[in-house]
Each structure stands twice: as structure tokens, then as C-alpha cells.
N, C-alpha and C positions, 0 to 999 in steps of 0.2 A: 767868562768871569774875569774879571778883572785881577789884575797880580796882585799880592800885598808888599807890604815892605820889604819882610820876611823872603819872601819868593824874589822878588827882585833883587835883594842881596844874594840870597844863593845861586840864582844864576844869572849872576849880573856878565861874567867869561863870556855865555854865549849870547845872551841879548844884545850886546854889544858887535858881534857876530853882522856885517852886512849881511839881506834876503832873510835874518832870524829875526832879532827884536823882539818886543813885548809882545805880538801879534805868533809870532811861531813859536813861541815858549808859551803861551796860554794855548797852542796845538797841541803842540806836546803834552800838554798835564790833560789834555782832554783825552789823547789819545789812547786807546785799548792794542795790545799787540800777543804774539804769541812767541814765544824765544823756544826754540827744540832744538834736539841734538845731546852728543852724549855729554853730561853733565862736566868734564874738564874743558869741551869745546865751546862748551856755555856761559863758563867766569867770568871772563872777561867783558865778552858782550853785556850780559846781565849788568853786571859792576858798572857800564858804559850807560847803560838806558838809564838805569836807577839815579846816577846820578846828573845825567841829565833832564830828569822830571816829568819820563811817561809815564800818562796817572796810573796806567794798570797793564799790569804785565805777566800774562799767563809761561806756567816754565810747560814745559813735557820733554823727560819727562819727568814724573813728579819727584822733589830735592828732599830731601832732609829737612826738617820743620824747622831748624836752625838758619836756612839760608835765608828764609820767610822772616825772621826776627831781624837777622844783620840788616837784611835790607831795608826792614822797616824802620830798624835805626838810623843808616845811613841815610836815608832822605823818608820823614813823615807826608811827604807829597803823593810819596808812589806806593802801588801797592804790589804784591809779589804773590802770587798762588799761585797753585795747577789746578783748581776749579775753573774750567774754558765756557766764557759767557760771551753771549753774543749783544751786540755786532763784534766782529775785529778788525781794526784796522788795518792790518798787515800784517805776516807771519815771517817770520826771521829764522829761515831753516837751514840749520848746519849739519850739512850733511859729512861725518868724520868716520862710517863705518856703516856698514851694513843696517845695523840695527836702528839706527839713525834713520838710517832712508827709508825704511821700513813705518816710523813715528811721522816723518813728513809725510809720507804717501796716505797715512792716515787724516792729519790733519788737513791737506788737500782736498780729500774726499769728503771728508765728512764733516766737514766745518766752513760755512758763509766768509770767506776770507777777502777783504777788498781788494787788497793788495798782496805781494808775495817777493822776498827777496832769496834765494836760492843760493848759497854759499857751498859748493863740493870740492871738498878736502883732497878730493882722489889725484894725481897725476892727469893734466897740467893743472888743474884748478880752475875752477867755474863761478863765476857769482852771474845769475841770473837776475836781472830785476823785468816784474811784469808790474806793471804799475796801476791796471784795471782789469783784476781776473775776469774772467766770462767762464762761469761753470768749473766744473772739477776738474782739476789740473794732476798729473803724476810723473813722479822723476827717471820712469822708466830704467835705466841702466843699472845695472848692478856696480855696486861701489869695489871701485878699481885702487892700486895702490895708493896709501899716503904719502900729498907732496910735502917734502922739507918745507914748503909757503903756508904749512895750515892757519897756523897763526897769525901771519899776515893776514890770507886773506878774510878769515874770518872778521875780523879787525875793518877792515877796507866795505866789508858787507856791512857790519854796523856801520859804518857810518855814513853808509848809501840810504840806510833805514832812519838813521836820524835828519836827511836832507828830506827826505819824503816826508817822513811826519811832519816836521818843523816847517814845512812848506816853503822849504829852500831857494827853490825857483821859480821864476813866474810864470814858465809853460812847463811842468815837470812831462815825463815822457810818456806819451800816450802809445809805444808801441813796446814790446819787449827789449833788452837791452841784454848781452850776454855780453862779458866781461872776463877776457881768457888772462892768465899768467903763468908762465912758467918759467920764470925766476928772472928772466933776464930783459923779457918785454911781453908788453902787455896790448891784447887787441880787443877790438871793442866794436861791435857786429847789432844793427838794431835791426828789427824784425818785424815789417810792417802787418 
């Protein structure tokens, strides 16, 4: 569907964006995703997609019916629930605790997810992106220390998820891609 005026002002920042433009900003508003994790590792990202204009954005786990309201103020484009409908485009899992990965392992399982970006908070820090699941996927490892980087890399996973939506690149990556930090350099391992 094509932008309106309205949309085109609001996100005029990223259309402007070389590999984004009117073409990966009408991705976006199409796109369906699922944001998990423990709700303060979530703020931020959430706050990030919303205002960048994916149409539908499932939380887990479920927020406060307030966050559901701001969000809907802050951009009438998007929407925010924790009622999980399918297809989804991708799931944006922040893994900052136990009980976290425990909610991903869920949503892996039991839920038709296209895609998957895998953000672990633990010591060194992980962002995984698979970019064509094949079947049910699980984070296996038990959640190890918090790195002083969480924020970062949380941060650094949204916006691996906003390339992929947005259809950032013109061969995005058809193998897995694990993306390590620990604090001082960063390595980055694809997985044929």
C-alpha cells in the first residue's frame, strides 16, 4: 500500500535512509514481529520499532495495558499487544535472565517464526541472527552472568531487526550470523 502524506512525514529520517526508502518503510508497516524479554530489556527496543512503523508488534511477555495506549499514541501506524497471530515475521528475543530464555524457548517452539534475532545479555554477549528458520529452534544454555554491554547490545539487535524488516540489503543473509561482544571488540562468525 502505498505511503500517505502523513506517513511520509513521519518517517521521512528513515526513507531518506540509502537500501530504506518508500519501499522498506511500506515493509515495515506490513511487517508482524514478536519483542520478548524481561520488560526493562524491552523499552527501549519496543520504543525503537514503534517508532519506526512496524505495523504489528506482539510483546511477551504480557505489559501493563498502559504500554499498549502510549504506544498507540506515540505512532497510530503501529500496533502493540500480546495476543501472538500468525504469520510473524521475525521474533526479537532478549535474552536478560533466566526467565527470559525460558519465554524465547517458548516462542521458538511453538510459534511459525520466519525469522529470529537472538540478543544474550549474559557474559560476553551474543546477538544471533538466523534469517530463515527451518523448524524449532532452542537457546539451550542456561543464562550465565549479566554483561555491563546489555544495553548496548540489545540496542545493536534492534537494529539488525530493523535492517531485516526494512529490507536493508539486497542479498540479506541466508546463513546464520552470530555476533559476539565483549566490551572491547566485536567478532562476527556466519554459519553455513
Amino acid at each position: 500500500m502505498p505511503l500517505t502524506d502523513a506517513q511520509i512525514d513521519r518517517y521521512s529520517r528513515q526513507i531518506i535512509v540509502p537500501h530504506v526508502g518508500g519501499r522498506g518503510q511500506e515493509r515495515l508497516l506490513a511487517a508482524r514481529m514478536v519483542i520478548a524479554g524481561d520488560p526493562p530489556d524491552t523499552e527501549a527496543p519496543l520504543a525503537y520499532m514503534v517508532g519506526a512503523g512496524v505495523g504489528a508488534i506482539f510483546l511477551r511477555p504480557s505489559a501493563d495495558q498502559r504500554v499498549f495506549v502510549e504506544k498507540r499514541e506515540l505512532n497510530p501506524d503501529v500496533t502493540v499487544t500480546d495476543e501472538l497471530k500468525a504469520p510473524i515475521d521475525l521474533a526479537l528475543l532478549i535474552i536478560g535472565s533466566e526467565a527470559a530464555r525460558k519465554v524465547a524457548d517458548e516462542i521458538m517452539t511453538d510459534h511459525d517464526v520466519r525469522a529470529l534475532v537472538i540478543a544474550r545479555l549474559d557474559a560476553p554477549g551474543t546477538i544471533t541472527i538466523i534469517p530463515n528458520t527451518q523448524g524449532p529452534q532452542s537457546t539451550d544454555a542456561q543464562f550465565g552472568t549479566r554483561t555491563e554491554a546489555a544495553d548496548f547490545i540489545a540496542m545493536l539487535a534492534t537494529a539488525e531487526v530493523f535492517k531485516l524488516l526494512a529490507g536493508y540489503t539486497e542479498n540479506p543473509p541466508r546463513a546464520m550470523i552470530e555476533i559476539d561482544f565483549d566490551g572491547y571488540e566485536t567478532r562476527v562468525r556466519a554459519h553455513l
